[in-house]
C-alpha positions as CSV (number, residue, x, y, z in Angstrom):
1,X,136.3,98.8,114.7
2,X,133.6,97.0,116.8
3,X,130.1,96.8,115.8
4,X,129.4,99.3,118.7
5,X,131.5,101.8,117.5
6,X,130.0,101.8,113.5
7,X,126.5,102.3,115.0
8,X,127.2,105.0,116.9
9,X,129.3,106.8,113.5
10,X,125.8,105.8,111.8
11,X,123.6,107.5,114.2
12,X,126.3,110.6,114.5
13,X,126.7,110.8,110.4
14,X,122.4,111.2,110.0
15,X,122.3,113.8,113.1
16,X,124.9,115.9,111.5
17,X,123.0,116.2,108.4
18,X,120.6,117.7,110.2
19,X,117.8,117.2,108.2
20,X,114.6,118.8,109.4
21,X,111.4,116.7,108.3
22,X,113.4,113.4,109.1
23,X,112.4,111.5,112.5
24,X,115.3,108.7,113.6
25,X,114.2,105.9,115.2
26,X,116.3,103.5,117.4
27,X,117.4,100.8,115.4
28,X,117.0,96.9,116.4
29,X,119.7,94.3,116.5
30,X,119.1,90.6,115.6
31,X,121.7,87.5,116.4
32,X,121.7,84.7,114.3
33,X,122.5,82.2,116.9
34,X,124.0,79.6,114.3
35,X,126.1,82.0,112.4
36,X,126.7,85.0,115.0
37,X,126.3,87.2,112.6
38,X,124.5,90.7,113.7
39,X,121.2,92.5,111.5
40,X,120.8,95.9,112.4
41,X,118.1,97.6,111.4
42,X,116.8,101.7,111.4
43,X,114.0,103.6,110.0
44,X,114.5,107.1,108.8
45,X,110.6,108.4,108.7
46,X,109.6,111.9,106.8
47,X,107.6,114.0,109.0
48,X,104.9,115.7,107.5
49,X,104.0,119.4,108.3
50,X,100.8,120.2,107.5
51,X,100.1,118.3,104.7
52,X,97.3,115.4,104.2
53,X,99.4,112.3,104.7
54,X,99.1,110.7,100.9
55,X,101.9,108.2,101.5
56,X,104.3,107.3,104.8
57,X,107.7,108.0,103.2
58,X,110.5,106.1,105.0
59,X,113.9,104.7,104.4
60,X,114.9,101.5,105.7
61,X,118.7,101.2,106.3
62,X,120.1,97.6,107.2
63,X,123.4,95.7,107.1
64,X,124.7,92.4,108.3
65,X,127.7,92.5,110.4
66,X,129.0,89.2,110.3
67,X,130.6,86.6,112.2
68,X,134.2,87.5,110.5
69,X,133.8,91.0,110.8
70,X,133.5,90.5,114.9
71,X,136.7,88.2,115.0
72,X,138.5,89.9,112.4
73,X,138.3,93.5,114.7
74,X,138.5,91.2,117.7
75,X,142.5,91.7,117.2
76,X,144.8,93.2,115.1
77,X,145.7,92.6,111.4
78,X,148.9,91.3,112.3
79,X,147.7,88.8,114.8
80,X,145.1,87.7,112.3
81,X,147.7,86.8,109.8
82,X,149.8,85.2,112.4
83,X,147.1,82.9,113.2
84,X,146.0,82.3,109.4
85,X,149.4,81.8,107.8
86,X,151.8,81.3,111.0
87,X,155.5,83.3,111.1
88,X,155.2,83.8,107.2
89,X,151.7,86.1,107.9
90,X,153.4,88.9,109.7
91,X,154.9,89.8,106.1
92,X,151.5,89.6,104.3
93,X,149.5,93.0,103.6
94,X,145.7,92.3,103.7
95,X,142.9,94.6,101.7
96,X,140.5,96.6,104.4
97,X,137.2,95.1,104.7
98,X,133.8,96.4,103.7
99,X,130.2,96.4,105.1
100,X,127.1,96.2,102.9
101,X,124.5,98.5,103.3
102,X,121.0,98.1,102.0
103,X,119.0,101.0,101.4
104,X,115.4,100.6,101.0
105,X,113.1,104.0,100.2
106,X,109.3,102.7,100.9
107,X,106.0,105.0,101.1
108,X,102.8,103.4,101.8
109,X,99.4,104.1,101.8
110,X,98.0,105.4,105.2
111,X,96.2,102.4,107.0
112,X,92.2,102.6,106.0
113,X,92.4,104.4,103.3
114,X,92.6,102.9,99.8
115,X,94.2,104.6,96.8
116,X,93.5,103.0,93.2
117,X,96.2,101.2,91.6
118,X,97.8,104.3,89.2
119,X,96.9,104.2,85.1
120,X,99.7,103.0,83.1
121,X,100.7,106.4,82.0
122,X,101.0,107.6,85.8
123,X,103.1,104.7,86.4
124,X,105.2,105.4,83.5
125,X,105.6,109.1,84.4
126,X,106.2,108.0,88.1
127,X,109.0,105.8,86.8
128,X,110.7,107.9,84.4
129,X,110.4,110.9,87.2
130,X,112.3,108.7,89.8
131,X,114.9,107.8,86.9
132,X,116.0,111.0,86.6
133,X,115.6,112.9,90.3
134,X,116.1,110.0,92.7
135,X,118.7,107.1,90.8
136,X,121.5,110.0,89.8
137,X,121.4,110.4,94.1
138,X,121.8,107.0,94.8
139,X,123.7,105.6,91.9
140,X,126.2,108.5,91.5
141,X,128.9,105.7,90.5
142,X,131.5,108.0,89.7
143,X,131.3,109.6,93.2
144,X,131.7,106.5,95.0
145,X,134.5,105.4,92.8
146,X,136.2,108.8,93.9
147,X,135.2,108.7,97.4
148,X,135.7,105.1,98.1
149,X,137.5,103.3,95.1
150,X,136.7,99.9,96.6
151,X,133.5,99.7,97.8
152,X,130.9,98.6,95.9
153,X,127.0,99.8,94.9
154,X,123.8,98.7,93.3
155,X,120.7,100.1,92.5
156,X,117.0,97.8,91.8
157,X,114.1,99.2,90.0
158,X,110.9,100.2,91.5
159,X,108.7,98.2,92.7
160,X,104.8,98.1,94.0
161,X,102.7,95.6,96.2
162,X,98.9,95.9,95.6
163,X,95.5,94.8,96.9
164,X,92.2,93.6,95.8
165,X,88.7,94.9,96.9
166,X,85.8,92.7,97.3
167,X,84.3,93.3,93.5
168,X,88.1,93.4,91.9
169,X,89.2,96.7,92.4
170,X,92.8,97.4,92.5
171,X,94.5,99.1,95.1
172,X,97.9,100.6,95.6
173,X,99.3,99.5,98.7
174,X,103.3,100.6,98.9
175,X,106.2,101.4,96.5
176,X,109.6,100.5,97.4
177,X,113.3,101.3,95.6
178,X,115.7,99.1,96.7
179,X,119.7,100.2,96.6
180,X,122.5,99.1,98.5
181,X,126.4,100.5,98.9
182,X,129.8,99.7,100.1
183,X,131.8,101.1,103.1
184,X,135.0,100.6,103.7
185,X,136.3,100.0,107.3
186,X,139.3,100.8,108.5
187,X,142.1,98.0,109.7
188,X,143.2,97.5,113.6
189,X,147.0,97.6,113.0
190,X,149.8,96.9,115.4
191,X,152.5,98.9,113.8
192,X,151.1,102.9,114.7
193,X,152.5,103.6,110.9
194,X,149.5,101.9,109.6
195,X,146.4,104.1,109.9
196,X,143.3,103.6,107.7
197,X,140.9,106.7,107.0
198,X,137.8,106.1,109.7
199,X,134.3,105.8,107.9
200,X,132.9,108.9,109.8
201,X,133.0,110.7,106.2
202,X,132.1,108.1,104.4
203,X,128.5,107.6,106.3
204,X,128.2,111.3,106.4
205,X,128.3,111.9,102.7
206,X,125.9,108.5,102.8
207,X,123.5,110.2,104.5
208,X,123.4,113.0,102.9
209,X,122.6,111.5,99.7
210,X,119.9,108.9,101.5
211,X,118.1,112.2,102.5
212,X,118.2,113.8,99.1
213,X,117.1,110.9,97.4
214,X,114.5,110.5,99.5
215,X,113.1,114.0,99.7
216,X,113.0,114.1,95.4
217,X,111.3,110.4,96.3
218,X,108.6,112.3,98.6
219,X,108.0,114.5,95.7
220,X,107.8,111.8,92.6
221,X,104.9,110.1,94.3
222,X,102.2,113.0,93.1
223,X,102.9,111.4,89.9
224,X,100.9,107.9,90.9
225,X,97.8,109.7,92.1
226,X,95.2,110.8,89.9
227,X,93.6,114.6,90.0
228,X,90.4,113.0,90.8
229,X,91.7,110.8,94.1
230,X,93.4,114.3,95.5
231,X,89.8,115.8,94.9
232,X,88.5,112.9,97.0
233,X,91.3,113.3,99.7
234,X,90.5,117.0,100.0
């Protein structure tokens, strides 16, 4: 599988979702010229309708397809061996590969406007709220052992930048969950017995779950603003 051809199953697996408040952007590619490996790069934004934009909610999806990943797909399994291990390799069986993706739901405070830092209690409810509507989505380890037995996942804790006013007032700036999972990619065999399972599902079922979490992520931010600030917005 070429590079190519897994963006294009990336960008086929959100539309078919068909999520209705999500807005896909083109993603970017980078080239590290010393390595050769490839960052790509997307943002998934949540489209408000009719509501006062408290936060810009957006997931950030990046993965590094690297420099043995292109050479690797570049031929077949069994020419790979051949080259590592010589006559001998054609009788070796290799495990398929996997790709990395990093997940990162973000929402951030419209530009101009300044929302104070959340009380304790707010945080803690804010916290406790994500714990139990958006981490099942995300770190639902027993469906990814069942769906993809060797791919791997991992899920961070929330986190928040902040900003300071000119007499020391503190001021909520973003909030961020960072996650990432596996996906397994299929093998380029020579022998037409060999066939591994394309990813297509496995990206589909991804984005599903990136656009639950991230609508139950929408909703836990009401927890970090005060009664008092939505009066103020309003």
């Amino acid at each position: 599988m070429r590079h190519q051809e897994f963006i294009d199953l990336w960008a086929m697996a959100w539309r078919q979702t068909r999520f209705p408040f999500m807005h896909h952007f083109i993603g970017s590619e980078s080239v590290d010229l010393r390595s050769m490996d490839r960052t790509y790069r997307v943002y998934h934004h949540w489209i408000e309708k009719d509501e006062p934009k408290l936060f810009h909610v957006s997931a950030e999806i990046t993965w590094v397809w690297n420099a043995l990943l292109s050479a690797r797909f570049a031929t077949t399994e069994e020419d790979m061996l051949m080259d590592i291990y010589g006559d001998f390799g054609t009788h070796e069986d290799t495990a398929p590969p996997w790709l990395r993706m990093d997940i990162v739901l973000n929402a951030s405070t419209p530009y101009g406007s300044d929302v104070p830092l959340p009380l304790l209690t707010n945080w803690q409810k804010w916290v406790e709220e994500v714990n139990a509507t958006v981490n099942p989505i995300l770190a639902d380890e027993e469906f990814w052992e069942r769906e993809n037995p060797s791919s791997y996942a991992w899920l961070g804790e929330p986190e928040a930048k902040i900003s300071f006013g000119p007499q020391g007032q503190t001021y909520l700036q973003h909030v961020s969950l960072e996650s990432w999972q596996g996906i397994t990619l299929p093998r380029h065999w020579d022998n037409p017995d060999k066939v591994d399972p394309d990813p297509g599902e496995q990206l589909v079922k991804l984005a599903a779950k990136i656009q639950d979490a991230l609508g139950f992520w929408r909703e836990s931010l009401l927890f970090l603003i005060d009664e008092n600030d939505l009066a103020t917005e309003d």
